[in-house]
N, C-alpha and C positions, 0 to 999 in steps of 0.2 A: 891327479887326485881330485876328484872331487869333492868339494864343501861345502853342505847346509848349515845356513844358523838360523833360527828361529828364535826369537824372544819377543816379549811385549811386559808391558808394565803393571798391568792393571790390579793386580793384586798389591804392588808395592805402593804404589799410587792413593791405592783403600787404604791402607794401613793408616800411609802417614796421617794421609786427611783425615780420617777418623779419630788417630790421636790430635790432631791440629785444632781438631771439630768439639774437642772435650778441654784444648787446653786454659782458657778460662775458666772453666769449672775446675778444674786442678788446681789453679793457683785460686781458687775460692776457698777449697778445703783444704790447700795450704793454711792462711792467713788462719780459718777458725779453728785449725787444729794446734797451731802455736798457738795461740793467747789462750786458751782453756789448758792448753801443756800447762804452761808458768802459773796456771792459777791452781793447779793439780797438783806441782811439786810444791807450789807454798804452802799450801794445806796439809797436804801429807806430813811435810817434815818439820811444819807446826804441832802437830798431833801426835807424830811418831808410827801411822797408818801404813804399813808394810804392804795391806792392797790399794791404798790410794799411791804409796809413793812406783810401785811396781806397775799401776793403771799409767801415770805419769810417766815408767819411762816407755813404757811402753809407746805413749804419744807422742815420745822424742823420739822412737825409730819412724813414725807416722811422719811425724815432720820433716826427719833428712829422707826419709824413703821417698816421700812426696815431691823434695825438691830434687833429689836423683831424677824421679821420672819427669818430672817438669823441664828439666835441663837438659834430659834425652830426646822431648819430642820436637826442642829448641834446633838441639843438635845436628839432629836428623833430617832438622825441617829447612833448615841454613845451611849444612854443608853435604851435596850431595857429589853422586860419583864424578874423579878427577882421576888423572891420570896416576897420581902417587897412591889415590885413595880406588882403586876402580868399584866396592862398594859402597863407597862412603861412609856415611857413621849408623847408615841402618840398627846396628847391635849396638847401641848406645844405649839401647832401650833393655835388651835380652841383659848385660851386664848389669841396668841400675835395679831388674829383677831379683839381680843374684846378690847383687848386694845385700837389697833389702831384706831377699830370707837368708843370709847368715847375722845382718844387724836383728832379727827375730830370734835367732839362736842366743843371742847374747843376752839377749834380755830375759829369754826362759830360765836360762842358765844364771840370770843374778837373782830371780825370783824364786828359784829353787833351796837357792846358797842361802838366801837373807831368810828365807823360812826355815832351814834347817839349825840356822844357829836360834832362832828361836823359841826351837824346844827347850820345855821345861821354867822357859821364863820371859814367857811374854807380857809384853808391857800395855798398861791401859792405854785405849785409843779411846778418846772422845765421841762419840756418835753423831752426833749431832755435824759437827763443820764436816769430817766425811762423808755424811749425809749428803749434806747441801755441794759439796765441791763435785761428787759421785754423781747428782744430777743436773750438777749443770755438764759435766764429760761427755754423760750420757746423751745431752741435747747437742751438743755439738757432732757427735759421732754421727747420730742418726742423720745429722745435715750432708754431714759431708759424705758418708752413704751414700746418699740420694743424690750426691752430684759426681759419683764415678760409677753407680752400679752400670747404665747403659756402653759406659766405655769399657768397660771392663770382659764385654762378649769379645768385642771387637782389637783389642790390643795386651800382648801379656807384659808391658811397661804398667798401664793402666790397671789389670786384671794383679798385679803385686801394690798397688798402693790400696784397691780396694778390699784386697784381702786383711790390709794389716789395718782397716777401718774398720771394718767385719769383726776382728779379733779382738780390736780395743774395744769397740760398741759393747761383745759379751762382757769383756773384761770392766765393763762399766755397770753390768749388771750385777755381777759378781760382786763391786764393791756395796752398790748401792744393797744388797741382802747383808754383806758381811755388817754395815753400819745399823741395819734394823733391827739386828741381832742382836748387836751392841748394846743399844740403843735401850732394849726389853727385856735384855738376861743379863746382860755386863759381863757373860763370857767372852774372855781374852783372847780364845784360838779363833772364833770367827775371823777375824784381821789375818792374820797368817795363812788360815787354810784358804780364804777367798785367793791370796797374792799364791799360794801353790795352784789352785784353781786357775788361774790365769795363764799362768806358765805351760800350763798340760794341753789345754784348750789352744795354745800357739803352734807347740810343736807340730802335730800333722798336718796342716794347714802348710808351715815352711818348709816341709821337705817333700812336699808336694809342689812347691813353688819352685824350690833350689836343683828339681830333679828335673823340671822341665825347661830350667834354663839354661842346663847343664848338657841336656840333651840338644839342645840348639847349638850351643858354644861346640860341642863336641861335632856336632854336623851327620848326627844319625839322621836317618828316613824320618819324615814325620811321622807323627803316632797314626797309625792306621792307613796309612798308606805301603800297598804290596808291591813292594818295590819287585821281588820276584814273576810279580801278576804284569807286574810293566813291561818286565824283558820279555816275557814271553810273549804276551798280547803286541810287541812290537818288531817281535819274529816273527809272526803271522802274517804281516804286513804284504802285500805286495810286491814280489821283485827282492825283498828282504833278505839276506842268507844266512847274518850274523849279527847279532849286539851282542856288541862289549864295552868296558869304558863305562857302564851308566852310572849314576851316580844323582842321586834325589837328597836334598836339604832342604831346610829352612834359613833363610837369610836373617830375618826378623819375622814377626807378629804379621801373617796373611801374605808371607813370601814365599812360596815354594819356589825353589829354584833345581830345575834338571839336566843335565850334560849326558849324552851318548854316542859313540860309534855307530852307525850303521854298514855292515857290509853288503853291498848288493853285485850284480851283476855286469859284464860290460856294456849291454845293450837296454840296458834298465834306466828310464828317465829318473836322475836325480832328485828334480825339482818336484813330481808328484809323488814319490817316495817322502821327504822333505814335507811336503803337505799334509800327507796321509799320519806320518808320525806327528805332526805339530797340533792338528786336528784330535788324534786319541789323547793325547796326552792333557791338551786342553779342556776337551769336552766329559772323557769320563776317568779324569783324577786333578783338575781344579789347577793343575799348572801350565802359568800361563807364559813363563819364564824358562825357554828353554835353550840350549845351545845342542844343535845336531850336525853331527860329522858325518856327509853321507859318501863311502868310500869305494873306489873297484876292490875285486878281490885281491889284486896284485897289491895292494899298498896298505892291507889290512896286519902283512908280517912285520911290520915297523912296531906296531901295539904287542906284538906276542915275544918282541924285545926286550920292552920295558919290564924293569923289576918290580915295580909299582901301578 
């Protein structure tokens, strides 16, 4: 039987360094996202502000979201492939993803609750300290923005703590009008409808995050890549008779990783077969990560055995 393998790193390599390359700025917007959290829930629940105390938790999922991914690119970046692990902790990152939009889900879902029970009788909110608590959130957000948006192309560890930045930032805007309102009318639902406001504004954002981490975990084809267009274009091949076995994932954040059978001929060079696929697959679909099995026809019935 003959056997090609082809692999190379270079994409898994981008990933982590690019998380590696951010993760000082991570733990930057860690640090100024906790100390403006705690000064968000003392105000709040000094006041009784339903959108300052829901901005607040919201920056508490900011904060363990943050140290998830923080701990994931630690993770990933200290313990790589070993014989019990032969990935290594690559998904440490895809997981702290997922985490972080179902800790999104919770919070939508306590900002929903704590606004519903205050129909009909909501309580006055001071304008003024939610003012002031609202803008300074809001000045922390836009920092810590500005120190994940560039990672946030490049890794979806990264691309989930900047979204739950992105959502607080609004949700800091949300407060700072709900308190102007306050502040100028002393109507009471201001407060409440900003913290429903905030919740609504969460939602699509996390199940767009929960659904692409899911789809990773799960080990579909990346998004837009034709995995059908692959078999075939690698039927066309040279000396090629049969692919089967293939099979295209995502490992982590800028990992394509691919596996296939090749069946060819018995007088057919393995090795420029083997070339020729590692070549396509490289140059016009980005994966650089590949394992090929380049097989005679005779040894191709052992695959038409398997039930899986």
């Amino acid at each position: 039987m003959g056997h090609g393998h082809g692999h190379g790193h270079g994409h898994g390599h981008t990933a982590l360094s690019a998380s590696g390359a951010y993760q000082g700025r991570l733990a930057a917007a860690l640090a100024i996202t906790a100390g403006f959290m705690v000064l968000e829930f003392a105000v709040g629940f000094a006041t009784s502000s339903l959108a300052l105390i829901s901005d607040a938790a919201h920056m508490l999922t900011d904060v363990i979201g943050l140290t998830m991914a923080l701990a994931a690119i630690v993770l990933a970046r200290r313990s790589g492939p070993t014989f019990s692990r032969t990935f290594g902790l690559y998904r440490a990152e895809v997981l702290a993803a997922l985490g972080n939009a179902l800790l999104l889900f919770g919070v939508a879902g306590y900002v929903l609750y704590e606004a519903i029970k205050r129909v009909g009788d909501a309580p006055e909110v001071p304008g003024v300290p939610v003012l002031l608590a609202g803008t300074a959130g809001l000045i922390a957000n836009i920092v810590a923005f500005q120190l994940l948006r560039a990672g946030a192309k490049e890794s979806l560890n990264l691309r989930g703590a900047y979204l739950e930045v992105l959502a607080d930032l609004v949700g800091s805007v949300a407060v700072l009008i709900s308190a102007v309102i306050t502040i100028f009318t002393g109507w009471r639902y201001a407060d409440p409808i900003a913290g429903v406001a905030i919740g609504v504004w969460i939602l699509p954002r996390t199940t767009v995050l929960a659904a692409r981490s899911l789809r990773i975990l799960f080990q579909h084809a990346p998004r837009g890549v034709d995995v059908a267009g692959i078999s075939a274009r690698l039927a066309q091949l040279d000396g090629v008779e049969d692919v089967h076995d293939l099979h295209v994932w995502t490992l982590t954040s800028g990992m394509e990783v691919a596996s296939a059978h090749l069946t060819v001929g018995a007088d057919v060079d393995t090795g420029r077969v083997l070339a020729d696929a590692q070549q396509l697959l490289s140059a016009d679909y980005g994966i650089e990560h590949a394992t090929l099995q380049v097989e005679p026809r005779e040894h191709a019935r052992r695959c038409e055995e398997l039930s899986w």
